[in-house]
NULUM-780791 format. One line per 2 residues: their letters; for each residue z, y negated, x negated of N, C-alpha, C. Coordinates in steps of 0.001 Angstrom, whole numbers, m for minus. Layout:
REM NULUM-780791
a	Z/Y/X/Z/Y/X/Z/Y/X | ...
***
This chain:
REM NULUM-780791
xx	4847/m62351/m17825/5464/m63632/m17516/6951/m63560/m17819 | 7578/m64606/m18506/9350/m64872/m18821/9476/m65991/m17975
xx	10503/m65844/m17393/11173/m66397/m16335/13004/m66609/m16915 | 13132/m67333/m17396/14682/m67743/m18035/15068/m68110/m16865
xx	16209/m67567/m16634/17159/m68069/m15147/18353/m67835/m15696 | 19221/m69073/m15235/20918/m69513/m15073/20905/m69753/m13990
xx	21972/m68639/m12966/22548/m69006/m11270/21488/m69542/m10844 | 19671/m69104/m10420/18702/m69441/m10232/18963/m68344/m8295
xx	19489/m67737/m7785/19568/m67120/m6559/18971/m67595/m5778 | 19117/m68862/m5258/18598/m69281/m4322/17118/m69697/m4540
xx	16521/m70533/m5553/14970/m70726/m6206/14687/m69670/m6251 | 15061/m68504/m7086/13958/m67040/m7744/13720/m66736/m6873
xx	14070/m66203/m5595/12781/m65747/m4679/11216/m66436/m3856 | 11998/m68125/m4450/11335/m68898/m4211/9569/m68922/m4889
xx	10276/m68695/m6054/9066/m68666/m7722/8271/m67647/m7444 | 9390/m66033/m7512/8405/m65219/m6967/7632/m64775/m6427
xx	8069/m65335/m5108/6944/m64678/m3890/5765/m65588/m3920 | 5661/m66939/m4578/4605/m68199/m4899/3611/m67554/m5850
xx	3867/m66891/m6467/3054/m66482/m7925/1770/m65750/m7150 | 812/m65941/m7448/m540/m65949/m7063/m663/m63795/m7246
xx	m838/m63450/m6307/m1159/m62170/m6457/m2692/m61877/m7179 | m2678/m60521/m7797/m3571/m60177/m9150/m3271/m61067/m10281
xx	m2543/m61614/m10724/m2935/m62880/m11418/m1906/m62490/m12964 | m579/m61621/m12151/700/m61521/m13337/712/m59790/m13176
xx	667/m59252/m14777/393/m58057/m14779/2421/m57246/m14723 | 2858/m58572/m14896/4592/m57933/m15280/5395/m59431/m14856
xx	6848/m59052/m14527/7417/m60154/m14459/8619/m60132/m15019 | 9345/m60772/m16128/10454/m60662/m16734/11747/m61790/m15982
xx	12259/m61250/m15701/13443/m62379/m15873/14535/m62167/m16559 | 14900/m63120/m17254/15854/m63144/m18197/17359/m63874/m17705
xx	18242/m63080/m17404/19363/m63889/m16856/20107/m63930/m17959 | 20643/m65512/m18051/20956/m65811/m19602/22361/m66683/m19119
xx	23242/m65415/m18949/24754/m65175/m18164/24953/m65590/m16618 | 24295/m65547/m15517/24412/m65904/m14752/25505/m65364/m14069
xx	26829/m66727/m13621/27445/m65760/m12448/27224/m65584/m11209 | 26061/m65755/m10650/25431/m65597/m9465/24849/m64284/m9544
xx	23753/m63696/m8173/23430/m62727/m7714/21765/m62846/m8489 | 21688/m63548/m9477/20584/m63537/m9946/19667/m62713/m10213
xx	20083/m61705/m11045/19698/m60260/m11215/19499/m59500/m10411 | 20062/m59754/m9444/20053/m58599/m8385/18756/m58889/m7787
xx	19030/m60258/m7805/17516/m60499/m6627/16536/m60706/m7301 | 16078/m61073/m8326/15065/m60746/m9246/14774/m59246/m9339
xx	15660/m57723/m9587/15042/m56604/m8888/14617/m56342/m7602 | 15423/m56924/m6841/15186/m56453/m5444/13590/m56897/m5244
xx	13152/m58113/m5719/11947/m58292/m5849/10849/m58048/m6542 | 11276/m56602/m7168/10125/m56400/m8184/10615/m56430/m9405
xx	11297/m57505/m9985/10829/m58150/m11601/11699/m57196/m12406 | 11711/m57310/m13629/12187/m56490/m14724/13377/m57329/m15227
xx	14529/m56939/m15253/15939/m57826/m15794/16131/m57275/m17370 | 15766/m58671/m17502/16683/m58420/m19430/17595/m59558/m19065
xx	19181/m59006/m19817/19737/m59598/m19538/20462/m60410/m20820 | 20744/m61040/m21274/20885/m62485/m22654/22065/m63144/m21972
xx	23226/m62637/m22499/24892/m63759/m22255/24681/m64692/m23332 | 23841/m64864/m24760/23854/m66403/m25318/23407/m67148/m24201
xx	23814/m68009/m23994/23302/m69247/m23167/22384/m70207/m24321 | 21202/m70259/m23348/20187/m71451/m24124/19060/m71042/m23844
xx	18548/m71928/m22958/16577/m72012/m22505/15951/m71074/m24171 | 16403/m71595/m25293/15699/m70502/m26104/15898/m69122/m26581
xx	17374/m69208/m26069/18013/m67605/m26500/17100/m66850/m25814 | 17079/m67536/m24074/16333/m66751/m22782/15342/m66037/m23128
xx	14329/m67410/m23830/12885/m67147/m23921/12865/m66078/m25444 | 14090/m65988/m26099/13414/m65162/m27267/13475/m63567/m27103
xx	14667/m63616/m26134/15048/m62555/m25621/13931/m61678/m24663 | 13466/m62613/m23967/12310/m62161/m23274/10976/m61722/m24253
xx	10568/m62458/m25315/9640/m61842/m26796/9958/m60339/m27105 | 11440/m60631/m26761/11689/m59147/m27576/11706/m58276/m27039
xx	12463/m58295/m25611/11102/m56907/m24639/9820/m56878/m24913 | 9038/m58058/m24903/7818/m57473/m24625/7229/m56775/m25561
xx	8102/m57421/m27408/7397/m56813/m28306/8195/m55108/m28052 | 8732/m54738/m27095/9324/m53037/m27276/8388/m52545/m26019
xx	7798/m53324/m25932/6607/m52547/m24749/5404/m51353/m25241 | 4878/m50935/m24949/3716/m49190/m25692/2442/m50345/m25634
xx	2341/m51389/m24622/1584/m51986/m24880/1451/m53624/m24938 | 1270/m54522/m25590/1451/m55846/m25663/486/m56675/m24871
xx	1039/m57796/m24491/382/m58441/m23380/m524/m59339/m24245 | m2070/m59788/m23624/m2580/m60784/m24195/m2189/m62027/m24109
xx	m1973/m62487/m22968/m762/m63727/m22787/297/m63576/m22206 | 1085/m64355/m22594/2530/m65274/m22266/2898/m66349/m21374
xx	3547/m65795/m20177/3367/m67243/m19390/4625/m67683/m19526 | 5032/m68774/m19641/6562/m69130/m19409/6477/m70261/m17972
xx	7322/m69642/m17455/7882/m70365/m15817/9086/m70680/m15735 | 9527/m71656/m15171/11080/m72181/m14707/11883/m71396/m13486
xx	12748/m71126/m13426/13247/m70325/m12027/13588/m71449/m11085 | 13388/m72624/m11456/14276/m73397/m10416/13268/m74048/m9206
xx	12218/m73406/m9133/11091/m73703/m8121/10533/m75273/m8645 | 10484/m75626/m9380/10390/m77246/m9564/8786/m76984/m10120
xx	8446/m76342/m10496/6753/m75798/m10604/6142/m75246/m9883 | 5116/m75369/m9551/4027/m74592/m8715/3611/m73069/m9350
xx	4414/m71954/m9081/3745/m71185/m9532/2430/m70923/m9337 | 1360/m70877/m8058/285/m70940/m7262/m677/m71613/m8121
xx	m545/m72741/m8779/m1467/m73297/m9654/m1535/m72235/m11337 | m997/m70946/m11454/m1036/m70528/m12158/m2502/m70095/m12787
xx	m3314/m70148/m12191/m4766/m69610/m11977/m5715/m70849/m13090 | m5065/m72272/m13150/m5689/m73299/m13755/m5120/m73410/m15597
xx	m3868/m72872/m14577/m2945/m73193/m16255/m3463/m71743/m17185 | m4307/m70532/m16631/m4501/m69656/m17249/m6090/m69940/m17556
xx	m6948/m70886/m16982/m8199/m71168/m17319/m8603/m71259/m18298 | m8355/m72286/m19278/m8364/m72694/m21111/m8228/m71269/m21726
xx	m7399/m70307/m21219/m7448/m68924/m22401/m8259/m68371/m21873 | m8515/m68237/m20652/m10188/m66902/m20084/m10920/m67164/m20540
xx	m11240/m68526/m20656/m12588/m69336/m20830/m12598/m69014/m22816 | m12041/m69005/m23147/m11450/m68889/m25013/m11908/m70476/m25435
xx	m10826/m71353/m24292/m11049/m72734/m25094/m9556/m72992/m25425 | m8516/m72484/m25504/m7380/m72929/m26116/m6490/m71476/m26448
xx	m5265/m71300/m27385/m4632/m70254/m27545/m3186/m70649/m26585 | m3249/m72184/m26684/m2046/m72709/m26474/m2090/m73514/m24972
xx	m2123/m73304/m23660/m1894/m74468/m22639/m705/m74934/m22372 | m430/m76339/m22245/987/m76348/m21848/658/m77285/m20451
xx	908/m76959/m19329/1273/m77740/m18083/1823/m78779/m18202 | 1286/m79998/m17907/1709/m81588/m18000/1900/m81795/m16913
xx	3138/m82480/m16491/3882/m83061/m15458/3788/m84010/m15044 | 3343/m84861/m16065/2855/m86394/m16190/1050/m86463/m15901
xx	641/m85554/m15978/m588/m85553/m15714/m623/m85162/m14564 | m52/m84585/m13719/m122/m83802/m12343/339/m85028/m11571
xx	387/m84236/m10251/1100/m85096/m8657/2669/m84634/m8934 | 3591/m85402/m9073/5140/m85503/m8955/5430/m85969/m7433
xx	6625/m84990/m6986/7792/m85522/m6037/7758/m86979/m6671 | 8385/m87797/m5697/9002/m89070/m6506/10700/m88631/m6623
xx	10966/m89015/m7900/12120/m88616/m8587/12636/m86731/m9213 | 11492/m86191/m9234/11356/m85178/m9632/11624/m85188/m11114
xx	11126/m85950/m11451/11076/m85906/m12973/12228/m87394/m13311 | 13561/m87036/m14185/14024/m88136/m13773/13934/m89126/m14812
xx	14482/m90414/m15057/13808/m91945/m15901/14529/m91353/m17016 | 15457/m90470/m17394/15983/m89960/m18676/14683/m89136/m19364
xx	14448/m87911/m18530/13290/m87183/m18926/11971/m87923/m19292 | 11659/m88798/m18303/10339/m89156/m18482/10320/m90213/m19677
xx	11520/m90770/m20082/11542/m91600/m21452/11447/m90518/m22189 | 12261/m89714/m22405/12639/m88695/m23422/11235/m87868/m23622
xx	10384/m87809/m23038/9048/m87490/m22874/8098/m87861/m23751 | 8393/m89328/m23325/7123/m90454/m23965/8010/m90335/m25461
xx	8942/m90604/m25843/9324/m91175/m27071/8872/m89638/m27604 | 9119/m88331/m27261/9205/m87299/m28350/7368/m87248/m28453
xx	6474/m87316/m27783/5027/m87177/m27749/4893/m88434/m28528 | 5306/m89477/m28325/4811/m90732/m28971/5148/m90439/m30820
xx	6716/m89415/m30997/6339/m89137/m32729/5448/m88096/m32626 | 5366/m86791/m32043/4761/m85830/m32359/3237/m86584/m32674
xx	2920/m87725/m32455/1708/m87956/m32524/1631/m88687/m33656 | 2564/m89177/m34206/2444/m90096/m35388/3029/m89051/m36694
xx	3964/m87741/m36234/3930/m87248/m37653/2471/m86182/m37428 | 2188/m85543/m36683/1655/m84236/m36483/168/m84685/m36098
xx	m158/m86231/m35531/m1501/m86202/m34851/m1999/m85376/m33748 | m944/m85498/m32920/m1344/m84362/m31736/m1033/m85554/m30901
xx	m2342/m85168/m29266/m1807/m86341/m28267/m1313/m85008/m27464 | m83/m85398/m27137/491/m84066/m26127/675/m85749/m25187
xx	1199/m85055/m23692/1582/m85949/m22784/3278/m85039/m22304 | 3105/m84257/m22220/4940/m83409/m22053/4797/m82251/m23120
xx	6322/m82020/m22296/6786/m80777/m23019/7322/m79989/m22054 | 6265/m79994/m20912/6228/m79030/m20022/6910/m77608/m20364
xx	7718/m77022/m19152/8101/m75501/m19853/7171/m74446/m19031 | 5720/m74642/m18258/5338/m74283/m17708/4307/m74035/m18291
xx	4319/m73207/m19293/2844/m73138/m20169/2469/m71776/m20520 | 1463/m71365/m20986/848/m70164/m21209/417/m69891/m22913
xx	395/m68843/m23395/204/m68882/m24954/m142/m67804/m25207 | m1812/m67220/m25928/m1974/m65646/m26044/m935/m65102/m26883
xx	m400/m63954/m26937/227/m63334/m27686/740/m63194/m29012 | m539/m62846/m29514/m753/m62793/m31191/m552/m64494/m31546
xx	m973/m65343/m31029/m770/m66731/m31841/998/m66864/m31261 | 1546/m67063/m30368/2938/m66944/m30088/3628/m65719/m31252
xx	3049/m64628/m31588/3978/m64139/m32556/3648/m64947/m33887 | 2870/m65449/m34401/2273/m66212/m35271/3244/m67271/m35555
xx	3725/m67675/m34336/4837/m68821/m35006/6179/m68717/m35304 | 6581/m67703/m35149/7992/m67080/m35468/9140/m68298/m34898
xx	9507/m68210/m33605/9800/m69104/m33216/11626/m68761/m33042 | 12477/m69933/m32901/13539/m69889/m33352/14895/m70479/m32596
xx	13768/m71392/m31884/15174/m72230/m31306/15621/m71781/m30493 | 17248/m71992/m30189/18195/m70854/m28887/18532/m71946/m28104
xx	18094/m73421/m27749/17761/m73587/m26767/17630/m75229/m26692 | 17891/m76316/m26656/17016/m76891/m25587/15454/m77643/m26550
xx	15326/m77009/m27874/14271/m76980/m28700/13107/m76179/m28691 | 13088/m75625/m27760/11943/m74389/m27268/10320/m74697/m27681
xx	10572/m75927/m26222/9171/m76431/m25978/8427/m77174/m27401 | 9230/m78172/m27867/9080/m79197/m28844/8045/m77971/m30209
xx	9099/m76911/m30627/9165/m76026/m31825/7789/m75484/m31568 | 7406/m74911/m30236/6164/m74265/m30048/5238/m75120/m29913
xx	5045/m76193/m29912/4143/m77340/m29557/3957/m77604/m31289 | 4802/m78045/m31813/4920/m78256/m33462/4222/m77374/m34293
xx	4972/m76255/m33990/4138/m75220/m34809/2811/m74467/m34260 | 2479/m74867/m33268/824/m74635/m32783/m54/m75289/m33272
xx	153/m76958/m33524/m632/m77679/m33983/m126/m77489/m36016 | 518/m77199/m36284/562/m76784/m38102/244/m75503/m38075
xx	m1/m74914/m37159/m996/m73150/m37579/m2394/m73562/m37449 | m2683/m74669/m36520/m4363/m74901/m36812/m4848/m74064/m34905
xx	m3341/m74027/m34435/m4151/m73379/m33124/m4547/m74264/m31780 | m5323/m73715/m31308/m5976/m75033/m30074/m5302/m74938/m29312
xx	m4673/m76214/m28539/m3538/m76474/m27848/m4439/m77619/m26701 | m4009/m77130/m25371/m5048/m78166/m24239/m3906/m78255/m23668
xx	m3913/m79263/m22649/m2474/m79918/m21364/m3709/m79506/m20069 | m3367/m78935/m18904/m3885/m79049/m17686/m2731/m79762/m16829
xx	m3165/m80682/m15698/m2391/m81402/m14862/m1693/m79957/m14214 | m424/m80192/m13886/428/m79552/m12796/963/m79942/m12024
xx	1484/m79955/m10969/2042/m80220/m10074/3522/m80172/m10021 | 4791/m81196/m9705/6012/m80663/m10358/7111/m81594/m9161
xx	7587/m80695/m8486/9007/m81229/m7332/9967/m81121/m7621 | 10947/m81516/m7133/12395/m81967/m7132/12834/m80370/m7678
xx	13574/m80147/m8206/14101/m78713/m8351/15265/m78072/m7432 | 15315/m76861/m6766/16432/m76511/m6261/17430/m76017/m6818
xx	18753/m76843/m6371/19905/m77062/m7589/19548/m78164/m8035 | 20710/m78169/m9146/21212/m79515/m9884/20880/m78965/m11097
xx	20120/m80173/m11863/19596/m79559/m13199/20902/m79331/m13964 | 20315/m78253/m14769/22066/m78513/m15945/21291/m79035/m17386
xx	20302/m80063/m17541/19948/m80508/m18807/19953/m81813/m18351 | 18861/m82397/m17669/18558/m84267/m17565/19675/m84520/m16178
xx	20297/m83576/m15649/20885/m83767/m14219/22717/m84197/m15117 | 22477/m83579/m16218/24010/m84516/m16768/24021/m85522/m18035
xx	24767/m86121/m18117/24783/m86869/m19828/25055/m86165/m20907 | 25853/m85409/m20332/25865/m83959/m21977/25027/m83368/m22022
xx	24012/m83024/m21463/22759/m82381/m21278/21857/m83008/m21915 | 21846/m84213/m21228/20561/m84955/m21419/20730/m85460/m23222
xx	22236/m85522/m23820/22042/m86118/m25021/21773/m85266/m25531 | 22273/m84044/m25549/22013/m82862/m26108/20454/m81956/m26848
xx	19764/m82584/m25296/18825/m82018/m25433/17911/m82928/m26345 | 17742/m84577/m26044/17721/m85333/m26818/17620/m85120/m28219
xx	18616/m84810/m28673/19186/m84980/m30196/18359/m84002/m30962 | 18543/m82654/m30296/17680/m81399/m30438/16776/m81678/m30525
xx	15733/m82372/m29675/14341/m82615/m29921/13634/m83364/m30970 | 14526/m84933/m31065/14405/m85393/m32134/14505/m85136/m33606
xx	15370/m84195/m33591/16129/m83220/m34604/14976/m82644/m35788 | 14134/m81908/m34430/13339/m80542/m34670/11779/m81825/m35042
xx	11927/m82536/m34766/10484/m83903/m34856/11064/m84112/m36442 | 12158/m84112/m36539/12141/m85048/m38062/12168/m83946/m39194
xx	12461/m82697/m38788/12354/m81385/m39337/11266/m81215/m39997 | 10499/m81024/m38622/8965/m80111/m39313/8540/m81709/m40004
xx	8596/m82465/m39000/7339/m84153/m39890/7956/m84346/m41005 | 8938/m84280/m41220/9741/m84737/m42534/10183/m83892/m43932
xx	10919/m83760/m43382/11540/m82689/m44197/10794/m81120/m44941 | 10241/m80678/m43987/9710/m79535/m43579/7797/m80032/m43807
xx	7582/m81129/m43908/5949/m81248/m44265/5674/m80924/m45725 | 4197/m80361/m45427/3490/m79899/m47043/2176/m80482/m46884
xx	984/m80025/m46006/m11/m80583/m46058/m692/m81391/m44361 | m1392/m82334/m44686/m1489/m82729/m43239/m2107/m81928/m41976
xx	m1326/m82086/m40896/m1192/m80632/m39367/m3076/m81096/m39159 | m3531/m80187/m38870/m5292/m80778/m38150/m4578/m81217/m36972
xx	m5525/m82196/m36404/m5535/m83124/m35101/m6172/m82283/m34413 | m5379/m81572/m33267/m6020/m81675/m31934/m5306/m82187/m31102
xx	m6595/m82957/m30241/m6618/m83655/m28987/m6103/m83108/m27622 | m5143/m82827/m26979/m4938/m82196/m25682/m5861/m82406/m24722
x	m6370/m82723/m23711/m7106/m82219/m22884/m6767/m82110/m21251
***
């Protein structure tokens, strides 16, 4: 499991101690410059600190790839979790169902499909949601419903996509290039609350355009620019 945390202290013990016992064979956290006690308390609890001063949800997450690929042995899946408690780790058991079962390579946790706090998810995000799923579906033919960061991905197809973005393009890039490798990609409902702390992406306007722009960016990339032959349609789930 990668766990990207910025000044996450007060949530990470939160995430941790939630995570369903037997269930996570390792736990990474990636502190991606925190000036808080982040690190500390992510060991004190167990987890493994890699530590990433680029700042960016994707620097985090690539940084975290790259331990695992220096591991003697490689994991069959990949979970990616939020540190800011705003996910249910506990429902981890559903979001890992689709790969036991060998009906998807790719799950991503839908937010919009689950039970929400009210105002958990805020009217920036949840537009920014619909509009980026509403192209991914018209260049790529994929029905996604989010771009959940709470998702799971076996191994070998995650190295398969050689993934790139250093940060708020993560989710979008791996969703994109799952459905143009031809790999099966399902949504399970999740469950998703208010986060502890103040977001630093949809919680500001530099954030939120930011992340925005990025997403759209990386949509007109691969559909556009970057297309050769048409992505197969799969249906999420």
């Amino acid at each position: 499991m990668v766990i990207p945390a910025l000044n996450e202290q007060r949530s990470l013990p939160l995430v941790l101690r939630e995570l369903p016992p037997n269930w996570v064979d390792e736990v990474l956290v990636v502190d991606n410059g925190s000036t808080d006690a982040t690190a500390q308390v992510a060991r004190d609890l167990g987890a493994e600190v890699i530590l990433e001063p680029q700042r960016g949800y994707g620097a985090a997450c690539l940084a975290g790839l790259e331990a695992l690929s220096r591991k003697a042995v490689a994991p069959e899946i990949v979970v990616f979790l939020d540190a800011d408690f705003s996910d249910f780790p506990n429902e981890l058991p559903s979001l890992l169902a689709p790969l036991l079962l060998g009906q998807a390579d790719l799950v991503i946790g839908s937010r919009t499909l689950g039970c929400r706090d009210p105002g958990a998810l805020l009217p920036q995000a949840l537009w920014g949601n619909r509009l980026a799923c509403g192209l991914m579906r018209i260049f790529f033919g994929v029905r996604h419903t989010d771009l959940g960061p709470f998702r799971a991905i076996r191994w070998e197809a995650l190295r398969s996509l050689s993934m790139r973005d250093t940060n708020f393009g993560w989710t979008v890039e791996m969703q994109i290039k799952a459905v143009r490798r031809g790999l099966k990609v399902t949504e399970v409902p999740v469950s998703y609350r208010r986060r502890v702390g103040h977001s630093k992406i949809t919680g500001t306007v530099r954030g939120t355009l930011l992340a925005g722009t990025k997403i759209l960016y990386l949509i007109a990339k691969y559909g556009l620019w970057e297309s050769s032959s048409p992505a197969p349609e799969h249906a999420a789930t």
